[in-house]
C-alpha positions in Angstrom: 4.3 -13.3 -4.0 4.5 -10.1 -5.9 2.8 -7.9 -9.0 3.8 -10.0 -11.2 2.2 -13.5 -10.1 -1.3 -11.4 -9.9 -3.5 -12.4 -12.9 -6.7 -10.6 -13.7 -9.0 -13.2 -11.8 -6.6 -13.3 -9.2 -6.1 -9.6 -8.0 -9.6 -9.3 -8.5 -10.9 -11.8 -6.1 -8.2 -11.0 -3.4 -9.6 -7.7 -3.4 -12.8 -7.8 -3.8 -12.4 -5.7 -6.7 -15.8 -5.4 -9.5 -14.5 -5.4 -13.2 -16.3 -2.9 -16.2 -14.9 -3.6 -19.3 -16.1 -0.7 -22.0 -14.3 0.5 -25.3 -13.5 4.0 -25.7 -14.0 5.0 -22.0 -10.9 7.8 -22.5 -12.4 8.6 -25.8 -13.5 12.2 -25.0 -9.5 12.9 -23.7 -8.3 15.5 -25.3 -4.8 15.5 -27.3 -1.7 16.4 -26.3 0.6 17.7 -29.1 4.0 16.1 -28.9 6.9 17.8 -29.2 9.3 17.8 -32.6 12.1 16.6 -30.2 9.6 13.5 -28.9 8.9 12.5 -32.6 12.2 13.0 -33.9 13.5 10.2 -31.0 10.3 8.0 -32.0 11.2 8.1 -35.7 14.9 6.7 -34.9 14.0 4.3 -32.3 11.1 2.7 -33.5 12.9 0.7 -35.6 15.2 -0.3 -33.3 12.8 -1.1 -30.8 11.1 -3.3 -33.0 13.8 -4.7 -34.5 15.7 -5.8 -31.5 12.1 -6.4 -29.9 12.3 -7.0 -26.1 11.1 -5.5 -23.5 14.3 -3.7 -22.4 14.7 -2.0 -26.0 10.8 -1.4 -26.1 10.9 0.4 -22.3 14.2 2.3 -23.5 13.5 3.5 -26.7 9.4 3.7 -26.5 7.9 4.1 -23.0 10.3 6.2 -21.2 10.7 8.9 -23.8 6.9 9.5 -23.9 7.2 9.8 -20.3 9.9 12.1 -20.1 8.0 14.1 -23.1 5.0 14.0 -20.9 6.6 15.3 -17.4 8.2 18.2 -19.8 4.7 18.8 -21.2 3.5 19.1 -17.3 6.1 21.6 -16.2 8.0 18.9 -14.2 5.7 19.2 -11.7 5.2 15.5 -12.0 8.2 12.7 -10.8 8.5 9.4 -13.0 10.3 6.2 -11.3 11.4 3.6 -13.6 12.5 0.4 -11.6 11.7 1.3 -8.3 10.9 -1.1 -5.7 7.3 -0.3 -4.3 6.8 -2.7 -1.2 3.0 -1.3 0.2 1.9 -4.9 1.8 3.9 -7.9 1.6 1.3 -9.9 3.0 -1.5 -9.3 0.1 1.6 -9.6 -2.0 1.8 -5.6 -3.2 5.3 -5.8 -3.1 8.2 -5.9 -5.8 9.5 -3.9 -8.5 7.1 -1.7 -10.9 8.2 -1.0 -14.5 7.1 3.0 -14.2 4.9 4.5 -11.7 4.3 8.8 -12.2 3.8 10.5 -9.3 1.5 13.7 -9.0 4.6 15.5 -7.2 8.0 17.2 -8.6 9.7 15.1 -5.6 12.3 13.3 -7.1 13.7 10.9 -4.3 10.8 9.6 -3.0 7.2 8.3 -4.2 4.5 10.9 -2.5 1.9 10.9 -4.4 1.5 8.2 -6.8 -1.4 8.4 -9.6 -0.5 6.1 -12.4 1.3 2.8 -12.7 2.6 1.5 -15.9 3.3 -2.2 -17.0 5.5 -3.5 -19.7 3.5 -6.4 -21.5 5.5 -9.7 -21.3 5.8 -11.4 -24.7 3.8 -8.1 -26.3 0.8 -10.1 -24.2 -1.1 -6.9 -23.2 -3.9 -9.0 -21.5 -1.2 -10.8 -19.2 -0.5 -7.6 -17.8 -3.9 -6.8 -16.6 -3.0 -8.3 -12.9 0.5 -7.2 -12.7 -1.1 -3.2 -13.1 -4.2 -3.4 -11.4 -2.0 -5.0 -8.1 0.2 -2.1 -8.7 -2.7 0.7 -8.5 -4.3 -1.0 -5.6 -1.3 -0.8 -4.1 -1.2 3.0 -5.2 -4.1 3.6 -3.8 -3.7 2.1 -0.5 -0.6 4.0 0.0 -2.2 7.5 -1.2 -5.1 6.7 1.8 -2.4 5.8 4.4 -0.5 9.4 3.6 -3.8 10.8 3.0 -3.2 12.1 -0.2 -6.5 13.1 -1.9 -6.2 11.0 -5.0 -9.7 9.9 -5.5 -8.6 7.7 -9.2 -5.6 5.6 -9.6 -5.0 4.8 -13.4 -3.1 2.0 -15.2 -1.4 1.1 -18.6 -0.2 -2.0 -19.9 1.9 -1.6 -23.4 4.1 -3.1 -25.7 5.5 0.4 -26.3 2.9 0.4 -29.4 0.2 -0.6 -28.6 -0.9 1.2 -24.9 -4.4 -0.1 -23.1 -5.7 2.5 -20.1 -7.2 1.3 -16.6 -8.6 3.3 -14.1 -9.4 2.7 -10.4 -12.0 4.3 -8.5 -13.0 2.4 -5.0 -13.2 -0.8 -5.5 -14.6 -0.6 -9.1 -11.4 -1.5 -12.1 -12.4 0.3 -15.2 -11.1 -1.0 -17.9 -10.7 0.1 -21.6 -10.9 -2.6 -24.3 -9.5 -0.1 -26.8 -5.9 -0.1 -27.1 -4.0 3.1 -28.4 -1.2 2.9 -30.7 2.1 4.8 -31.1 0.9 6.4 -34.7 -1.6 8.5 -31.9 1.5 9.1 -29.3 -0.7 12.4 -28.8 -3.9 10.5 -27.7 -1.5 8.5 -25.2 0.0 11.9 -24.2 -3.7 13.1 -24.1 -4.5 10.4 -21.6 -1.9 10.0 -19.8 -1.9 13.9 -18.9 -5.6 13.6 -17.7 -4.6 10.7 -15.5 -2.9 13.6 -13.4 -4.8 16.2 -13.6 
């Protein structure tokens, strides 16, 4: 088993896990102002993304230059992994590949600290996602409590590339936010994803 055979029902009876579903709960978040650079690359590879449409030309063209947009906005003092294997318990099945995880440390090499894990949506089906990201910030936050980090909130995205939908973990409680954010507002999803790591 691995993050990607949890559904929603699933990872939240194997872990005991209490669901709250609200709209708007990063509503308050304030903006980030993208850079000219970040909406110049969104302007010529949107189409392609959509054109092309798979999740390979969405992560490439979408996701990660948001990312990289958002670790430049933070001073690099945040590392992004794209790919990485993330094996925390093989036994509860929080093992496997994750599609991005951000890390609140400029440590490049190695996970340290991580604070927000990020799912690609198979088949643009956001809701399908939902057990794939929440596996992957309970495994977060069960490796931030073996190193002792301090990270008291684990957050979680599932996107298409347009259209991004925020999670956040806090004890056993799964918040999560029935709006969904889309890529005409890449400074709300900058705006959100900065206060993830703050």
């Amino acid at each position: 088993m691995a993050y990607s055979d949890f559904t929603l029902d699933r990872v939240k009876k194997e872990f005991g896990l209490t669901l709250s579903d609200k709209v708007d709960i990063f509503a308050d978040v304030p903006e980030y102002k993208c850079s000219e650079s970040l909406a110049e690359i969104l302007r010529e590879n949107l189409p392609l993304a959509l054109a092309s449409n798979t999740e390979k030309s969405r992560s490439e063209m979408i996701i990660a230059p948001i990312l990289i947009e958002l670790r430049k906005q933070l001073q690099h003092q945040i590392s992004l992994f794209s790919g990485i294997e993330f094996n925390i318990d093989s036994a509860k099945g929080l093992n496997g590949s994750c599609d991005f995880i951000i890390s609140r440390s400029s440590e490049l090499l190695l996970i340290t600290a991580p604070v927000i894990a990020i799912v690609e949506a198979k088949k643009e089906n956001i809701n399908a996602g939902l057990g794939q990201c929440i596996a992957e910030m309970v495994a977060s936050q069960l490796f931030n409590e073996r190193e002792e980090n301090k990270i008291e909130t684990i957050y979680g995205v599932v996107t298409t590339g347009t259209n991004w939908r925020f999670l956040k973990l806090e004890g056993q409680v799964i918040s999560i936010d029935l709006s969904e954010y889309y890529i005409n507002n890449v400074n709300k999803i900058l705006g959100i994803l900065a206060s993830g790591i703050q």
